[in-house]
N, C-alpha and C positions, 0 to 999 in steps of 0.2 A: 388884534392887539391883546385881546383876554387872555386869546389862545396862549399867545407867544410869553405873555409874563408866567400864566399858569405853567405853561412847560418850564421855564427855569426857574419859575421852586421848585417845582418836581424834582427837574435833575439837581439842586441843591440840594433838596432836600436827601435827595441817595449818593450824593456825594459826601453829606454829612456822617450819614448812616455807615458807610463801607470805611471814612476815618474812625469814626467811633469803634469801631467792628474791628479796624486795623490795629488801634490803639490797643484793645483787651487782648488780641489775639497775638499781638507780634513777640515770638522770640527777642527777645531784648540783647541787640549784640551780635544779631543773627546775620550771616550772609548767603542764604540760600533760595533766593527769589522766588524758584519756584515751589519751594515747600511753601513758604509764604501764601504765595498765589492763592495755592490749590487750601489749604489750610482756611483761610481770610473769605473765600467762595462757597466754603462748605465742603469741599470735596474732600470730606473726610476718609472716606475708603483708599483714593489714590494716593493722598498725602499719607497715611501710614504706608501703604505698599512701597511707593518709591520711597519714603524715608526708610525703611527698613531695608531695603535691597541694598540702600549706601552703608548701613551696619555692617551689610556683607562685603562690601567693596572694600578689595583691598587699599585702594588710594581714597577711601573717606571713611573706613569703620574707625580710623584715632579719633576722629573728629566727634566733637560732643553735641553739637548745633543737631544731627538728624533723629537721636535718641529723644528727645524732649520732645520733638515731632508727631515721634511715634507715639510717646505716651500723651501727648495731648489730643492727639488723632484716638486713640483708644478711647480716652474717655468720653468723647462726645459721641464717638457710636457707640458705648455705652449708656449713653444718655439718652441715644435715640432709640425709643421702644423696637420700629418697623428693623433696623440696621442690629441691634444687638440678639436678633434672635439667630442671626448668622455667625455671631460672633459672642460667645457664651464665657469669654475667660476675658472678655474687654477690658475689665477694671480691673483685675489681674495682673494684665498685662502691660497695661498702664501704668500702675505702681513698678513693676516689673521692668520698663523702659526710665520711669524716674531715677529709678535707682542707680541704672546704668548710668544713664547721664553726669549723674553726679561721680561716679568711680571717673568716665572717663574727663570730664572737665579738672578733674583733682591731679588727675597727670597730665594736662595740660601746666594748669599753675606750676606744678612741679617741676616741670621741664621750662617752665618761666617762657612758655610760649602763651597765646591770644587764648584766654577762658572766658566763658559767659555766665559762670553761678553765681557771683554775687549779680548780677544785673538784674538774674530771675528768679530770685528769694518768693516774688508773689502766690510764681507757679510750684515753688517747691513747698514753701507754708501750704498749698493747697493740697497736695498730694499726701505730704505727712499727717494734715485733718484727716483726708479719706482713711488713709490707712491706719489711722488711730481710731475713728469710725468703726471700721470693720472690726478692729481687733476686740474691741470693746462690746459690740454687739454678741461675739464669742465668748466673751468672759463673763457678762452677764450670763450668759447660757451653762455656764462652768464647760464650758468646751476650752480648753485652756488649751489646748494644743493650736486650734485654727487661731485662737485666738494670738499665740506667739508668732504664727509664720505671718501674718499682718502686723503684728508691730516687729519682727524684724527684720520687713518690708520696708517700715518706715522709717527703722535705724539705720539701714543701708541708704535710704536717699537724704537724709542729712545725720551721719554718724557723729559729727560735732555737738549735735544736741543731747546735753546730759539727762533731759524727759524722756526722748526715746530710749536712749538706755534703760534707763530706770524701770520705765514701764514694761520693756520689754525682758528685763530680769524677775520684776515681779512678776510677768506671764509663767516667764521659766519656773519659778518658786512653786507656783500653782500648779502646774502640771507637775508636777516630781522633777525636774530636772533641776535640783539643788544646790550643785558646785554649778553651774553655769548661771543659775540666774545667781547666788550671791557675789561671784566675781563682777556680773554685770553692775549691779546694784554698787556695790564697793566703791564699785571705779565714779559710778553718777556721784555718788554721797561725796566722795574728795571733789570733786567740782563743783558741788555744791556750796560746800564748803566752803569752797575759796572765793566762791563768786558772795558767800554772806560776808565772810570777811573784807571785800575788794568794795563791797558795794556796788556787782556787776549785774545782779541778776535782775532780768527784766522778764516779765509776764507776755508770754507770746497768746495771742487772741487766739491761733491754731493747734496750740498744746496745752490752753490752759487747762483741760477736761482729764489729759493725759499727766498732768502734773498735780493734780488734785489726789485722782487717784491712785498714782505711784508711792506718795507720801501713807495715803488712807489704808489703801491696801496692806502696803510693808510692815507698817504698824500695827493694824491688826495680826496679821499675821506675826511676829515678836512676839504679842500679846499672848496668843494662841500656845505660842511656843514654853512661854513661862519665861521670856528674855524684856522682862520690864522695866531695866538699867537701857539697854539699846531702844528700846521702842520709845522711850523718854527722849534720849537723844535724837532721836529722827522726828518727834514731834515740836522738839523743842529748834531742829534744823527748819523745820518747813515754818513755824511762825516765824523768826529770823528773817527769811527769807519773803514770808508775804504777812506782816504781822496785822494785815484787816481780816484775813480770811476768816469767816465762823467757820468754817469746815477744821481748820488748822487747830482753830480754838476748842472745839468739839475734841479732834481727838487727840489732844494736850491732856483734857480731863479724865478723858476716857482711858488713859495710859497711866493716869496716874503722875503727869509731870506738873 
């Protein structure tokens, strides 16, 4: 009798385990059972292969559901020490398939057919952290170059966000590439803007690092420049916008506004 109760909690208990497991890992919206499967099992290797093979397939590379696959499948053999030594451009490639996903889901909406990006905001707040991660690791380094193709990595997988732009304009500024990051930047600043005026702007937990320092950065730099009328402006935009921050408050002062 011990036996037989002890065996179903056991198998309760891995039935619990494999929903929980199901819950974190499921495409939200998804209909491709066996990416699922293999994905929800650990079979990370097969689950990128065959998601990637449908990239190439003419009757399912529209399809947005097998890209997000991929880049999740990437990341966790990047996460696996033993599995990433085969696979050296993982997290790369990873950001690299988010990105995709989100182009291809956007012409899905667009042709007002069956999309899944709002469903998977989790997974793409997640990707856009990484790639803000990396780019930032870069520019600490003043390596402003690596530093830009990571964050406009992360503008590509959610281009709707005015952070990623920004950030990734200020990249531009730093590395010399001048006219492209001011038009980026420009463009953040009007929707910034509007979102102080709209009363829209909300503080994302996965950009808030990248949004600190887009404002920080550009500022100083203004600063640098001798343009102390606009660096006012951009300091006096970012309190507006998050008026607890000390960081905002700092360099309000430090600008002179």
């Amino acid at each position: 009798i011990h036996m037989t109760i002890s065996k179903k909690a056991i198998l309760f208990l891995f039935s619990t385990l494999i929903t929980c497991s199901q819950l974190v890992a499921q495409v939200a919206g998804g209909k491709e059972q066996k990416l699922f499967d293999m994905y929800v099992m650990g079979e990370y290797e097969k689950c990128a292969d065959r998601a990637m093979k449908m990239t190439e397939n003419d009757k399912t590379k529209y399809d947005s559901e097998p890209y997000l696959y991929v880049a999740l499948s990437m990341l966790k053999i990047n996460d696996d020490p033993e599995l990433a030594e085969y696979y050296p451009d993982a997290l790369r490639d990873a950001l690299k398939y988010a990105a995709k996903f989100t182009k291809r889901d956007d012409r899905l909406r667009d042709k007002e057919e069956e999309y899944i990006l709002d469903q998977n905001m989790d997974h793409i707040n997640m990707f856009k952290e990484i790639a803000l991660r990396e780019g930032k690791g870069y520019f600490v380094q003043e390596d402003y170059r690596k530093a830009v193709y990571y964050y406009k990595l992360g503008q590509k997988i959610d281009p709707r966000d005015p952070v990623m732009q920004m950030i990734k304009g200020v990249g531009d500024l730093y590395s010399r590439n001048t006219r492209t990051g001011q038009e980026e930047i420009d463009e953040a600043i009007a929707k910034f803007k509007e979102q102080a005026q709209n009363g829209t702007f909300e503080k994302n937990e996965s950009t808030v690092m990248a949004f600190e320092d887009a404002f920080i950065y550009y500022g100083e730099y203004l600063k640098e420049k001798g343009d102390r009328t606009e660096a006012q402006m951009v300091a006096k935009l970012a309190r507006e916008l998050d008026p607890k921050n000390a960081k905002f408050e700092r360099l309000q002062e430090n600008v002179g506004g």
